[in-house]
C-alpha positions in Angstrom: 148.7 90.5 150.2 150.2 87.4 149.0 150.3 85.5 147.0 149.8 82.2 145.1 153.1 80.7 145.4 153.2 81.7 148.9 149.8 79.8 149.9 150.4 76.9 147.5 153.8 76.0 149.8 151.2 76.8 153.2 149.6 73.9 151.0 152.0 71.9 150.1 154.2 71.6 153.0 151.3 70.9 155.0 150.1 68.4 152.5 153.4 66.8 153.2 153.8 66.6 156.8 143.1 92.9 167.6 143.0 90.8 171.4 145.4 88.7 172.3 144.0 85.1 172.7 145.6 83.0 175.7 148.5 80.4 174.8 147.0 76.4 175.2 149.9 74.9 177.4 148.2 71.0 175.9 145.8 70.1 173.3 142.2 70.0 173.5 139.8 66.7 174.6 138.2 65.7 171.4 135.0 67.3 172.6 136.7 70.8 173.1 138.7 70.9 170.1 136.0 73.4 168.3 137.2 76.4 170.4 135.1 78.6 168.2 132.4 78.0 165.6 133.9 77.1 162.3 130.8 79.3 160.4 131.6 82.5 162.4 135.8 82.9 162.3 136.1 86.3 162.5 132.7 87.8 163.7 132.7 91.2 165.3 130.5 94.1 165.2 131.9 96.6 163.7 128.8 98.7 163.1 125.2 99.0 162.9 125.9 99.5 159.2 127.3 95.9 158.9 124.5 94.5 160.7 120.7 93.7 159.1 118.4 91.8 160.7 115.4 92.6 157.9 114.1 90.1 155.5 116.3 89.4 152.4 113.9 87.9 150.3 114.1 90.8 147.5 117.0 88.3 146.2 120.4 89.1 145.2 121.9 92.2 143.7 120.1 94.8 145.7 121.6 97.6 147.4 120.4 97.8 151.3 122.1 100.5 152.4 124.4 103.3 152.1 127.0 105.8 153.9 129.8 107.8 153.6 133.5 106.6 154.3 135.5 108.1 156.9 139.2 109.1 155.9 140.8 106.6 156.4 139.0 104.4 153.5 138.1 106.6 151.1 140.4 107.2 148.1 142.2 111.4 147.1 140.9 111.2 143.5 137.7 110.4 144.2 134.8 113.0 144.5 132.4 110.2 146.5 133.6 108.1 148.6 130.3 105.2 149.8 130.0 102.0 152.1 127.5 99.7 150.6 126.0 97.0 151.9 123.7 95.1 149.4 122.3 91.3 149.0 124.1 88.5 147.4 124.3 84.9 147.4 126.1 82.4 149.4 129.0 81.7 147.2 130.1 78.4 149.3 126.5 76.8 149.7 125.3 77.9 146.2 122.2 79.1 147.6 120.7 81.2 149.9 121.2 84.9 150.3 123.7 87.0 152.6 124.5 90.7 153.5 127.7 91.6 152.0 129.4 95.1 151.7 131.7 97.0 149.7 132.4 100.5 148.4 132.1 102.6 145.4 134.2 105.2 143.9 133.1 107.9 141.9 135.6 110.9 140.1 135.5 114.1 140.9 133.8 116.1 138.3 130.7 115.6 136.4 130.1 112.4 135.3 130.2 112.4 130.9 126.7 110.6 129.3 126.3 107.9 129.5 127.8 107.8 133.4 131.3 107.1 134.5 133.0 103.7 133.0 132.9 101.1 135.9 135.3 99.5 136.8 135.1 96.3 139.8 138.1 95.9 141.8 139.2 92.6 143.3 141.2 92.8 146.4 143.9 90.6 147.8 144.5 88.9 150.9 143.7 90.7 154.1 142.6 87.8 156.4 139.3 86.4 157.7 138.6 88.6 160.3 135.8 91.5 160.1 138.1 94.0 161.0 140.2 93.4 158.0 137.5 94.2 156.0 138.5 96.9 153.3 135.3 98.7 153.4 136.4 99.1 157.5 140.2 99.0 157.6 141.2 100.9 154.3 143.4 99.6 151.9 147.4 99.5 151.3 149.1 102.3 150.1 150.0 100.3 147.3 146.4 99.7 146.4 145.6 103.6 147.4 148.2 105.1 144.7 146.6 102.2 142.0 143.3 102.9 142.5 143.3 106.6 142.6 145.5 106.0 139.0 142.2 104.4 137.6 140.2 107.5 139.2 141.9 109.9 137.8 141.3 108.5 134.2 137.7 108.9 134.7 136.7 105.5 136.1 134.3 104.7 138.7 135.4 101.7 141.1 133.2 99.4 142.9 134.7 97.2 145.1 133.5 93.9 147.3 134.8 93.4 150.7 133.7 89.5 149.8 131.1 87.5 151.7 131.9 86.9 155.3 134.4 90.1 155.8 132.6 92.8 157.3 129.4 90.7 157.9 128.5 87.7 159.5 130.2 84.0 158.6 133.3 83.3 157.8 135.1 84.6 154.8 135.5 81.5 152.8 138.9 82.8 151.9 140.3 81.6 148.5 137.3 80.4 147.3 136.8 81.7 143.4 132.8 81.5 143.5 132.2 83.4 146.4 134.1 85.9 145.8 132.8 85.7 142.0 129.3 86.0 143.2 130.0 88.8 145.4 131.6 91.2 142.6 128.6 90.2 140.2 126.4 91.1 142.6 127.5 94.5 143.5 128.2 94.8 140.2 124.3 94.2 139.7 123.4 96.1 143.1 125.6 99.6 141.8 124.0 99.8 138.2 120.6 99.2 139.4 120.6 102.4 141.9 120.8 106.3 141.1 124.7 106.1 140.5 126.3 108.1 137.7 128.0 104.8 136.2 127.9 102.8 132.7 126.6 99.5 132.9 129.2 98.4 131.2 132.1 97.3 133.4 135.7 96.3 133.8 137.2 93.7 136.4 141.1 94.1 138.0 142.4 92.9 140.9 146.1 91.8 142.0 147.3 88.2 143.3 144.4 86.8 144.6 141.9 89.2 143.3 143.4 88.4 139.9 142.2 85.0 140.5 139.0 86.5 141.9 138.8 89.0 138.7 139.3 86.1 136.2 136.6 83.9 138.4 134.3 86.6 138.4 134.2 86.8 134.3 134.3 82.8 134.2 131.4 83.1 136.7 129.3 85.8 134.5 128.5 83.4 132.4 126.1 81.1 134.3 125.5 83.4 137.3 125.2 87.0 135.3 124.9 86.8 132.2 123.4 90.2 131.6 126.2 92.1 133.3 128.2 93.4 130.2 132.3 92.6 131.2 134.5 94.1 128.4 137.7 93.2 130.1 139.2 91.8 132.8 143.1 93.1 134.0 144.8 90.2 136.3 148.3 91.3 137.4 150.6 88.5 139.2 147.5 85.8 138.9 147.7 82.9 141.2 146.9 78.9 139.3 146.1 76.6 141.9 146.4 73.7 139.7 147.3 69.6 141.7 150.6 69.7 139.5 151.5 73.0 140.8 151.0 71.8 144.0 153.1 68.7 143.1 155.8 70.9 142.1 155.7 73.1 144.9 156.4 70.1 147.5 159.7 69.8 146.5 160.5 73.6 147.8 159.8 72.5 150.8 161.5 73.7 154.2 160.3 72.9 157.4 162.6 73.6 159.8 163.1 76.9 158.4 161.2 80.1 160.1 158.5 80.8 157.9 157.0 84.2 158.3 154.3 83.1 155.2 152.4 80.4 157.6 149.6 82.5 158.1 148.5 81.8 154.6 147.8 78.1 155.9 146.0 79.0 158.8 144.2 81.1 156.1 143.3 78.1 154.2 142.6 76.1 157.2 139.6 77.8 157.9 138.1 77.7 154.7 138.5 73.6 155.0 136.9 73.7 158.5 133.9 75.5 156.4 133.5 72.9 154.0 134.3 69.5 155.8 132.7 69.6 159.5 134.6 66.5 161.0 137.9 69.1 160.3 138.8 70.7 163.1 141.8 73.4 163.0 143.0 72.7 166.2 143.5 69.2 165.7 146.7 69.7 163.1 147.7 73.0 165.2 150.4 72.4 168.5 150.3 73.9 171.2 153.8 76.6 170.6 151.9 77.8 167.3 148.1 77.3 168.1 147.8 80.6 170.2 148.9 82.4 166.9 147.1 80.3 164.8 143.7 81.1 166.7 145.1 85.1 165.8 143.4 84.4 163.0 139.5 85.3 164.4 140.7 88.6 165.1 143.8 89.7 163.4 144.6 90.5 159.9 147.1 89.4 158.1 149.6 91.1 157.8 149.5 91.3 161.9 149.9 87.0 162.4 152.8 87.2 159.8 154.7 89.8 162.0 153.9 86.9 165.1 154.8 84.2 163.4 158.2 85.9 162.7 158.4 87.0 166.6 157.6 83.6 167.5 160.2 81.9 165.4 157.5 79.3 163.9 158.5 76.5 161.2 156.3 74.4 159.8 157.2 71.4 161.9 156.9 73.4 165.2 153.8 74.1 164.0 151.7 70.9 162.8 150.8 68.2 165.2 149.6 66.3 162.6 149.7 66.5 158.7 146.3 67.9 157.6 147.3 66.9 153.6 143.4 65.6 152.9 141.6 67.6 154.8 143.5 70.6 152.9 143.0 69.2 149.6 139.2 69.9 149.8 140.1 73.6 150.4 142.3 73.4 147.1 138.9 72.2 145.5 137.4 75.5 146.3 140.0 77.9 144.6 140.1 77.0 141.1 138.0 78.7 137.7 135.1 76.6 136.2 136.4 76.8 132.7 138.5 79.3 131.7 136.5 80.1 128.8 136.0 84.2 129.5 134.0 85.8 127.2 135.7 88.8 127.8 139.1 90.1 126.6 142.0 89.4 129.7 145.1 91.5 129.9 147.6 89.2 131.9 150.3 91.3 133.6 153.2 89.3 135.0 156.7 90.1 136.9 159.4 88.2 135.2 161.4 88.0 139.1 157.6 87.2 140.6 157.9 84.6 143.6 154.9 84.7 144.4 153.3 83.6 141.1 156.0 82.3 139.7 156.3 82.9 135.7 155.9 79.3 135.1 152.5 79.1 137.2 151.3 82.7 135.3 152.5 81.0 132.1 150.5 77.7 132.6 147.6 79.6 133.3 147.8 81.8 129.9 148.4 78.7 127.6 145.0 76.9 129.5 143.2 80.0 129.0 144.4 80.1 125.4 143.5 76.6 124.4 140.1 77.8 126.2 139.5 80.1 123.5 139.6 82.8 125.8 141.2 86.3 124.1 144.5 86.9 126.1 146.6 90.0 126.2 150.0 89.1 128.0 152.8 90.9 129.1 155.7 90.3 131.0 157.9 92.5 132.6 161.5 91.1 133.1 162.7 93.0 135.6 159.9 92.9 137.8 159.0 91.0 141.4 155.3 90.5 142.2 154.5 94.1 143.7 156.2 96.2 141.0 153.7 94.8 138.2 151.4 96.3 139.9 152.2 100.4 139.8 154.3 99.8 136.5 151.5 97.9 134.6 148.8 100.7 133.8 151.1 101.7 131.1 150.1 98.6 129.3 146.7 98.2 131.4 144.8 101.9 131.1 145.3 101.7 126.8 143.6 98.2 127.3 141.0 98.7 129.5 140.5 102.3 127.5 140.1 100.4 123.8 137.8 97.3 125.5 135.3 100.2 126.3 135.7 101.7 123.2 134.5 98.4 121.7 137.5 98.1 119.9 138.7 94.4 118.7 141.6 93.0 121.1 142.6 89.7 119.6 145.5 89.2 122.3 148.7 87.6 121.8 147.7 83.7 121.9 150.1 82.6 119.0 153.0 84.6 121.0 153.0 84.4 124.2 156.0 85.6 125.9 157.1 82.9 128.1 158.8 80.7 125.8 161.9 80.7 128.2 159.6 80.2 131.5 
């Protein structure tokens, strides 16, 4: 996954200027520009399992269905290994109720009183399409050797694949309060079954499930307020903030090949969600648009290895600057207040460029002056991935002590970014 910095220049340079879908040789009439349905980017059918046709008027938070994952998504350390698919609301309408899935992790062992200590994961960019869909595709190794850490320590993991990845729509990707609504609501769906687990529970996530950890507690609030968080972990947290974006314009390169441009055909799809007179294919050209449209049905990491074969910059790839249109995606992917009632441990990489210091910085002091109860570390010699397997040292004591109960004031009066 990546990564705040790298979407925020997908942002900002636009702002400023598995099939194989057939190359467009000249753009679209005005009346064929849609080439596919902005509400259903990324729409396969995976499996019956993803599919429910049945009433979902027993509201959100309630668990449908349930089956075992196959190898190649379930995790060493863990003794269970279940799909999910459950009810929750539309995140990006506010209303309304969708199928979403998920998984859930449970040790190996017997589970002590009380049931295993929850923790929610938050996952990072995989793309738009179903396929890439955690719950369907697996997960990193990076995220494998993590997660299993947590296992191993006696924690039970629940994890969202997010609205609109596995199941039908589009994944509003970015978007803090769908992807807040989603966690709360397996959250809800997980401690309401026959599961071994606390109802107490821990968020973590990485890059953009950071930001989808720290919206999820920031969510709570209004949306759940009887789920009982006792600590959120964010390692390498992206800040989407306008003067971040401001900043970021002057990095800009566009004649330079830029392997990152699939995070703005990301974010592109999440504007064509919220503003129907945007359509994609309008700002695309014709040399990058057949890669661009990869997006419906190739993951991410998949469109950055095309853009790179390709050669794509940002000026071969824009026929016209979609900076507007782009800002109301921006709109989506910020926190409502910042206010968490919950303790946050903010792990971040001194050499992150990703989510730069600065931006992690910003984001700590805002939170701070928010009256929220921040625990941060920084790791000097770190980039944005190494936080992640080095961090538990300083994460697993923190998440360990906000079970316990135990006080954890955080480090507000000295922060360590005084040089950042």
């Amino acid at each position: 996954m990546k990564l705040a910095r790298t979407v925020l220049l997908g942002l900002t340079t636009a702002l400023a200027a598995c099939s194989t879908m057939p190359a467009q040789n000249s753009a679209p009439a005005a009346s064929q520009a849609t080439v596919y349905d902005a509400a259903t980017v990324g729409d396969s059918s995976l499996s019956a399992f993803y599919e429910y046709a049945q009433s979902l008027s027993h509201g959100p938070g309630k668990l449908l269905r349930r089956e075992p994952l196959e190898a190649k998504q379930s995790l060493a350390n863990a003794g269970t290994n279940l799909r999910l698919l459950y009810t929750a609301t539309d995140g990006l309408a506010n209303d309304g109720i969708l199928p979403v899935s998920g998984v859930l992790y449970l040790p190996k062992g017997e589970a002590p009183e009380g049931g295993w200590p929850l923790m929610a994961w938050t996952h990072g960019t995989v793309g738009v399409a179903d396929i890439c869909a955690p719950s369907w595709n697996g997960r990193q190794e990076q995220d494998q050797e993590y997660l299993n850490r947590f296992l191993a320590e006696g924690y039970a993991i629940v994890a969202s694949d997010y609205q609109g990845l596995g199941t039908k729509g589009t994944h509003p990707y970015l978007a803090t309060r769908p992807a807040a609504y989603s966690n709360l609501d397996i959250i809800r769906a997980v401690t309401a079954g026959d599961f071994p687990i606390s109802e107490k529970v821990a968020l973590f996530g990485q890059s953009q499930g950071a930001g989808a950890a720290i919206a999820t507690a920031d969510y709570a609030a209004i949306y759940a307020p009887e789920i009982d968080i006792v600590g959120v972990v964010a390692t390498g947290a992206p800040y989407l903030t306008p003067q971040v974006v401001q900043f970021l314009e002057r990095l800009q390169q566009p004649d330079r090949v830029d392997p990152l441009l699939g995070y703005t055909f990301l974010a592109m799809t999440l504007v064509q969600q919220v503003d129907p007179s945007f359509v994609m294919r309008d700002y695309i050209t014709d040399e990058a648009w057949p890669i661009a449209n990869r997006v419906s049905d190739a993951c991410y990491a998949e469109i950055k290895t095309l853009v790179s074969d390709a050669q794509l910059t940002r000026r071969k790839s824009f026929a016209q600057s979609p900076s507007l249109p782009l800002r109301q995606g921006f709109a989506r992917m910020g926190y409502p207040t910042l206010g968490l009632k919950a303790p946050l441990f903010l792990g971040t990489g001194g050499l992150d460029r990703d989510t730069p210091p600065q931006m992690q910085a910003t984001l700590a002091r805002d939170l701070c002056a928010k009256g929220t109860k921040v625990t941060s570390v920084l790791y000097p010699e770190l980039n944005h991935r190494e936080v992640v397997p080095y961090s538990p040292i300083d994460s697993i004591p923190f998440v360990k002590a906000a079970f316990a109960g135990e006080d954890l004031p955080g480090n507000c009066d000295d922060l360590p970014y005084r040089a950042q």
